[in-house]
N, CA and C atoms as an extended XYZ file, in Angstrom:
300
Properties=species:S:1:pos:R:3:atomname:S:1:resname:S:1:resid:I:1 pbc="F F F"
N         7.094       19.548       -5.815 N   UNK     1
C         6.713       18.473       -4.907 CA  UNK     1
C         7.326       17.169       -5.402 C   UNK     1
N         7.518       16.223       -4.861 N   UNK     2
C         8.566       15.187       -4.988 CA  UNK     2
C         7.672       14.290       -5.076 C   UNK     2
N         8.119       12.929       -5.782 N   UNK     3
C         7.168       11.703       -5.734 CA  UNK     3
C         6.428       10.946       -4.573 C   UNK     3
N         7.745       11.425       -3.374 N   UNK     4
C         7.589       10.487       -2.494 CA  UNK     4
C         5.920       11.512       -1.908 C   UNK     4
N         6.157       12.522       -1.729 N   UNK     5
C         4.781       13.736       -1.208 CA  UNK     5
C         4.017       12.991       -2.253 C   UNK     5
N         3.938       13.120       -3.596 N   UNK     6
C         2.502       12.808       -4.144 CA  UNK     6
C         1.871       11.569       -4.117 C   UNK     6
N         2.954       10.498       -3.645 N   UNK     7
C         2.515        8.952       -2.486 CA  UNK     7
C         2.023        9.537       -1.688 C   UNK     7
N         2.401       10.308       -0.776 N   UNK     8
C         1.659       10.588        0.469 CA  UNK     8
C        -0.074       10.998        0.510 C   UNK     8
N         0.059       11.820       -0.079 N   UNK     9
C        -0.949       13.130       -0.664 CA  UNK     9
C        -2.129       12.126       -1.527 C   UNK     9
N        -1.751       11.146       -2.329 N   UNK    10
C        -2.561       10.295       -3.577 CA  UNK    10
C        -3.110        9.236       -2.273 C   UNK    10
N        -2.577        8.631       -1.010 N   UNK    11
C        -2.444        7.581        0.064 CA  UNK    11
C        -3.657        8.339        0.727 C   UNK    11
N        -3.805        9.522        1.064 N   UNK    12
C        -4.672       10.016        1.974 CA  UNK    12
C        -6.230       10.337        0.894 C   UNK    12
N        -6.141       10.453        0.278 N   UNK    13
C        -7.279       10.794       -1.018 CA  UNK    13
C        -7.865        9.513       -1.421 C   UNK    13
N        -6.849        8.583       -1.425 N   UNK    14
C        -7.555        7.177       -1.388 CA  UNK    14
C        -8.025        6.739       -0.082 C   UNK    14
N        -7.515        7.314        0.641 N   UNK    15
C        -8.610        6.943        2.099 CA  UNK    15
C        -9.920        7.444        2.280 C   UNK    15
N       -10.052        9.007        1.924 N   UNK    16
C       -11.016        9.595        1.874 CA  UNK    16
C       -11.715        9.508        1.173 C   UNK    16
N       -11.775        8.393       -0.227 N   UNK    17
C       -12.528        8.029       -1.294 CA  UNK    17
C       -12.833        6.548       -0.938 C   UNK    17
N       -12.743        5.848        0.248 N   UNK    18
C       -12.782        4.630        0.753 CA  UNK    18
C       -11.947        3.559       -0.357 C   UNK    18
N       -11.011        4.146       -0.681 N   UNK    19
C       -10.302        2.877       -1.760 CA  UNK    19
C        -9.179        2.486       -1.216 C   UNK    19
N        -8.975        2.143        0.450 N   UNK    20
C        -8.006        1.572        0.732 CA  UNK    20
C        -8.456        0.439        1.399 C   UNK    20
N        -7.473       -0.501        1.713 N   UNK    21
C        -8.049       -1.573        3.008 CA  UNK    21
C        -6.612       -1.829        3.960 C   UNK    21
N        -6.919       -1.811        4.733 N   UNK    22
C        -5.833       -1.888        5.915 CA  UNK    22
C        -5.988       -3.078        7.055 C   UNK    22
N        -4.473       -3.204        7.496 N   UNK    23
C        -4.497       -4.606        8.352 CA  UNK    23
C        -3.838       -6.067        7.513 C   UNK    23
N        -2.779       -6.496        8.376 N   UNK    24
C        -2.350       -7.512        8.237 CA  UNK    24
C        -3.141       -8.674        7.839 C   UNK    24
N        -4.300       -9.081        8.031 N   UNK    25
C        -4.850       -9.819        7.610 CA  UNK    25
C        -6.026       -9.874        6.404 C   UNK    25
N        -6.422       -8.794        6.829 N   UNK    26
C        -7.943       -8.237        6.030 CA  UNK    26
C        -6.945       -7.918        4.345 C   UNK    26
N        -5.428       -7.565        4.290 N   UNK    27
C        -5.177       -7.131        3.007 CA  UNK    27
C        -4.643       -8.532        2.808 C   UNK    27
N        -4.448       -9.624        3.410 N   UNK    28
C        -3.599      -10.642        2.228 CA  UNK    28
C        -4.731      -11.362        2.066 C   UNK    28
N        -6.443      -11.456        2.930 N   UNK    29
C        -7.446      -12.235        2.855 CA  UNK    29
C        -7.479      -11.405        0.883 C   UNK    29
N        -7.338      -10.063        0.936 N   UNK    30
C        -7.746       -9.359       -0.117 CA  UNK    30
C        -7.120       -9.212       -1.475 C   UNK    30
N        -5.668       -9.469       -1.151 N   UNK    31
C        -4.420       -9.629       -1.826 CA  UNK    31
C        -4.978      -10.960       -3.110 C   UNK    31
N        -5.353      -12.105       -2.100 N   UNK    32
C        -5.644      -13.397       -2.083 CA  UNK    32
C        -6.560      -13.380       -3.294 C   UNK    32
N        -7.507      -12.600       -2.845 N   UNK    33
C        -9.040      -12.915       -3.806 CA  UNK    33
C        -9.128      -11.516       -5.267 C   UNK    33
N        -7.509      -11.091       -4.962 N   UNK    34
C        -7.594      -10.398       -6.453 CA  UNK    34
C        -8.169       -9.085       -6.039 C   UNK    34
N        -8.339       -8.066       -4.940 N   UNK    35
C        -8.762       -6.795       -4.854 CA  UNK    35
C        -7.967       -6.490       -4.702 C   UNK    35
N        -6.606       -6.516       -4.433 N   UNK    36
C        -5.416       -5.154       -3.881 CA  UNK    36
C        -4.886       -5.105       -5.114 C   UNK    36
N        -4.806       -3.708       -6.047 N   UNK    37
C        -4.233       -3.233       -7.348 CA  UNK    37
C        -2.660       -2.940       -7.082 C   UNK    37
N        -2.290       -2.633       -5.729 N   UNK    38
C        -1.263       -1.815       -5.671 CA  UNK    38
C        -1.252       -1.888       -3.707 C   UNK    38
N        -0.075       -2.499       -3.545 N   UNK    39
C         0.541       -2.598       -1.942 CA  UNK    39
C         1.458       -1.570       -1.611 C   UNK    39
N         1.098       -1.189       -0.428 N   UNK    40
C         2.271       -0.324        0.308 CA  UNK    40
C         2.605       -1.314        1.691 C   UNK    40
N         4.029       -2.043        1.985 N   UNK    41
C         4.557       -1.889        3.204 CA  UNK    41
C         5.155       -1.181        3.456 C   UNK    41
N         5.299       -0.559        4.512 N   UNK    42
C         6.369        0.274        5.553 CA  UNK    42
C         7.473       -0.212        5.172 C   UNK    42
N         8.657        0.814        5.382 N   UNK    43
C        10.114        0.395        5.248 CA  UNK    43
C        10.902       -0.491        6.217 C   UNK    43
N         9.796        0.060        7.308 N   UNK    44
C        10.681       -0.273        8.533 CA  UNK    44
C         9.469       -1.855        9.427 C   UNK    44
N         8.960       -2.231        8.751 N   UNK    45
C         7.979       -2.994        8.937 CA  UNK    45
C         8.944       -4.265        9.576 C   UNK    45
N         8.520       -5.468       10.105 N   UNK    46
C         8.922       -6.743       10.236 CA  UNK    46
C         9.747       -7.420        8.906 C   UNK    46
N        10.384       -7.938        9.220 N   UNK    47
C        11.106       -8.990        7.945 CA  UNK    47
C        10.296       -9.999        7.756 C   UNK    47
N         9.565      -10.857        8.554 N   UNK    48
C         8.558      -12.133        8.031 CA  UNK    48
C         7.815      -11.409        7.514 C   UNK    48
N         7.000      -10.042        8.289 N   UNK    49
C         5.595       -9.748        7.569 CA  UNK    49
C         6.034       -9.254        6.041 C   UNK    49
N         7.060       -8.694        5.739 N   UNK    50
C         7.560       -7.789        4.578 CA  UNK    50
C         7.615       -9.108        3.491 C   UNK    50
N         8.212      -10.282        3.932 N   UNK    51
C         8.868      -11.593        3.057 CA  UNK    51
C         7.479      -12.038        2.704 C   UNK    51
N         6.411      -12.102        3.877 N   UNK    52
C         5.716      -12.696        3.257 CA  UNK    52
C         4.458      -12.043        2.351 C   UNK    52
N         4.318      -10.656        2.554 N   UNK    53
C         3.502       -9.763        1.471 CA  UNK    53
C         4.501       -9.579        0.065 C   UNK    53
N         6.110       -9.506        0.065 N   UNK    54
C         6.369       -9.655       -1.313 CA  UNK    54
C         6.013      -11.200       -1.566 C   UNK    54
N         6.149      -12.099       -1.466 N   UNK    55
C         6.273      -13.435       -2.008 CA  UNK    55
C         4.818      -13.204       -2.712 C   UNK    55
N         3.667      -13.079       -1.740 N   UNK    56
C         2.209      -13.145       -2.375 CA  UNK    56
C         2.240      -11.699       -3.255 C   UNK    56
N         2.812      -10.569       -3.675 N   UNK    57
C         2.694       -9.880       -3.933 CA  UNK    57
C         3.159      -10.172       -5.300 C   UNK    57
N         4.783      -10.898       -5.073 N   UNK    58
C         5.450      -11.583       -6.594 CA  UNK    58
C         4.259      -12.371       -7.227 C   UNK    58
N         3.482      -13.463       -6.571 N   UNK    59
C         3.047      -14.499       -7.125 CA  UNK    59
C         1.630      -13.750       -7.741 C   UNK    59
N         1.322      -13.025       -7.162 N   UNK    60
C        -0.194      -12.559       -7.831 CA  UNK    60
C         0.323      -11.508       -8.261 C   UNK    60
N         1.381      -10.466       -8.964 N   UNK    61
C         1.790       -9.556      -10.079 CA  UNK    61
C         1.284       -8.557       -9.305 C   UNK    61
N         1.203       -7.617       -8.160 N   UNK    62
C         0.808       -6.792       -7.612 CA  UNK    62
C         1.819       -6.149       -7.645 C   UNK    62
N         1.903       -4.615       -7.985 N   UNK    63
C         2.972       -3.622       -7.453 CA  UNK    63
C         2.689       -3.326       -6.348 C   UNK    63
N         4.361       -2.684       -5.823 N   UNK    64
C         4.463       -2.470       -4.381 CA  UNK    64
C         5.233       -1.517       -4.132 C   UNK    64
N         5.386       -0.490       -3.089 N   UNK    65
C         5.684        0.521       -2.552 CA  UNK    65
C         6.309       -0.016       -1.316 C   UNK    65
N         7.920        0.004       -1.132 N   UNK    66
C         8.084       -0.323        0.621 CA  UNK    66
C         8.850        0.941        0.838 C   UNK    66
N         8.986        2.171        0.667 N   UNK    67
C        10.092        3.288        0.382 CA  UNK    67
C         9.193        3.977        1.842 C   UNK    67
N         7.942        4.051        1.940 N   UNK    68
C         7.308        4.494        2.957 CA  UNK    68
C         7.854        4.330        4.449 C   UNK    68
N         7.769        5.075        5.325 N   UNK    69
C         8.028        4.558        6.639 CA  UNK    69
C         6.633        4.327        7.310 C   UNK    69
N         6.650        3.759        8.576 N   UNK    70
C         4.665        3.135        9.430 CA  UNK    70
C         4.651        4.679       10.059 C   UNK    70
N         5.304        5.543       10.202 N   UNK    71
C         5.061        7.292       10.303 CA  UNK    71
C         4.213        7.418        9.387 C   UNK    71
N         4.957        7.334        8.070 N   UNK    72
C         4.619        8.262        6.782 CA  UNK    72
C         3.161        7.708        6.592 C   UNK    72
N         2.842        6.106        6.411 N   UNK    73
C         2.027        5.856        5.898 CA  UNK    73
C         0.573        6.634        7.005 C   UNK    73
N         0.809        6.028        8.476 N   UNK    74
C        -0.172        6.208        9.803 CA  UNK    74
C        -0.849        7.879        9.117 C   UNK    74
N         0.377        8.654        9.223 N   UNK    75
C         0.449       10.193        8.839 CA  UNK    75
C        -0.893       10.599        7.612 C   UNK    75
N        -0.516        9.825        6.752 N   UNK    76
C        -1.370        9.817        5.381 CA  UNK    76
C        -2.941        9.529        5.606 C   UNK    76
N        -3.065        8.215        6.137 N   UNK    77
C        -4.009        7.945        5.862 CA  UNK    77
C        -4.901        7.554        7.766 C   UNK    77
N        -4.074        8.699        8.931 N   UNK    78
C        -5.191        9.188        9.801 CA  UNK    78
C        -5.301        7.590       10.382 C   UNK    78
N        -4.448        6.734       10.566 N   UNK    79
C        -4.652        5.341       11.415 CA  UNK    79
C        -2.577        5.139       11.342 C   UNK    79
N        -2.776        3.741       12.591 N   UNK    80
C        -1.542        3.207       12.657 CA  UNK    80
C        -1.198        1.954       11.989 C   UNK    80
N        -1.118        2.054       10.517 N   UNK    81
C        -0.970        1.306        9.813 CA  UNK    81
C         0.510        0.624        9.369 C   UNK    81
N         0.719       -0.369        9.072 N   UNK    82
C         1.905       -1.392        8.692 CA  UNK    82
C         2.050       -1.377        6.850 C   UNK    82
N         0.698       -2.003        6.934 N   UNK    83
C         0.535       -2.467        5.174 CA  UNK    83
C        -0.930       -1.883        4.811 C   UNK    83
N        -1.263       -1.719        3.620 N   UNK    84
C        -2.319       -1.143        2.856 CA  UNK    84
C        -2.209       -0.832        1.652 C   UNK    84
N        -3.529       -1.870        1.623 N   UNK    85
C        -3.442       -1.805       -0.001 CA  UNK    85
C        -4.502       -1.149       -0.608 C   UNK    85
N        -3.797       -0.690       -1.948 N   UNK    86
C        -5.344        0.167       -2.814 CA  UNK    86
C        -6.155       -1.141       -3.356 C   UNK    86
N        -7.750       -0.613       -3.515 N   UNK    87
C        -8.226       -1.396       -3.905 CA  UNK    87
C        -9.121       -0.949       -5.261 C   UNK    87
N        -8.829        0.657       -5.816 N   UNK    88
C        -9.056        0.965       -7.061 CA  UNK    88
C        -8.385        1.169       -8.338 C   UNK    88
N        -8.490        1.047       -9.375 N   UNK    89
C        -7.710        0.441      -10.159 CA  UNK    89
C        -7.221        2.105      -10.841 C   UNK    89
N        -7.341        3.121      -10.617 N   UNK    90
C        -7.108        4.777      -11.318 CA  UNK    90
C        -6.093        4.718       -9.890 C   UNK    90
N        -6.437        4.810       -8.836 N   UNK    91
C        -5.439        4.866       -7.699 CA  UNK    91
C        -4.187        4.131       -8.076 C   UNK    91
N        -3.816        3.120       -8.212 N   UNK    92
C        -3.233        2.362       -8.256 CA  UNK    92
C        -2.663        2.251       -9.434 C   UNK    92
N        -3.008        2.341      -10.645 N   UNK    93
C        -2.331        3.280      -11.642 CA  UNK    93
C        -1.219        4.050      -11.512 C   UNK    93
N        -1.955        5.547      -11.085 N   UNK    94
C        -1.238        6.543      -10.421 CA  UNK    94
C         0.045        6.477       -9.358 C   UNK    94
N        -0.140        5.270       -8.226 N   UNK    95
C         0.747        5.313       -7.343 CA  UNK    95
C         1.727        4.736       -8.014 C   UNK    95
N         1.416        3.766       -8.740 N   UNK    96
C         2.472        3.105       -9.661 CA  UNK    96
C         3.374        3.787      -10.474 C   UNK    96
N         2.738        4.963      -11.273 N   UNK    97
C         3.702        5.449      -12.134 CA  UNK    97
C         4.580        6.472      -11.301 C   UNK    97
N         4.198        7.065      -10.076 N   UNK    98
C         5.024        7.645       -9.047 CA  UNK    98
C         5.876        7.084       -8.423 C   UNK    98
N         5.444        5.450       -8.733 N   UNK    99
C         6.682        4.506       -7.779 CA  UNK    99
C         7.629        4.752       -8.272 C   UNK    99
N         7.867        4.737       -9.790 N   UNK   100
C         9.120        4.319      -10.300 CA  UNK   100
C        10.414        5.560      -10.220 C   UNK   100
């Protein structure tokens, strides 16, 4: 199984363990106040929305995942999602060392 599957597979397990939060707004309100461990945008997402989740993503040291497509992610985690972020810190760990 390949990294990019055990993103997928680790994305849906964190849904079903309620450790994600989803939505353009609700994740940078969250980004903001220090709960998102670990961001996923879509590959194929907007260029402002993408510019402006790395910039806050650079400035508050958050890793990030954009290798995903809004298929792959929707697919995973059972909604039509853009961006989503983990909000547990073993999740987010994990997705991290699969990022690289």
């Amino acid at each position: 199984m390949t990294n990019y599957n055990k993103i997928l597979n680790l994305l849906g397990i964190a849904r079903r363990a309620g450790k994600i939060i989803s939505g353009e707004g609700i994740v940078l309100n969250a980004v903001k106040k220090g709960k998102v461990k670990f961001l996923l945008i879509a590959s194929d997402a907007g260029a402002a929305t993408t510019k402006k989740f790395i910039n806050k993503t650079n400035y508050y040291q958050i890793p990030v995942n954009n290798k995903l497509t809004k298929s792959d992610i929707s697919d995973a985690i059972g909604q039509s999602r853009t961006i989503v972020g983990i909000t547990d810190n073993g999740f987010a760990r994990k997705l991290n060392e699969l990022n690289e």
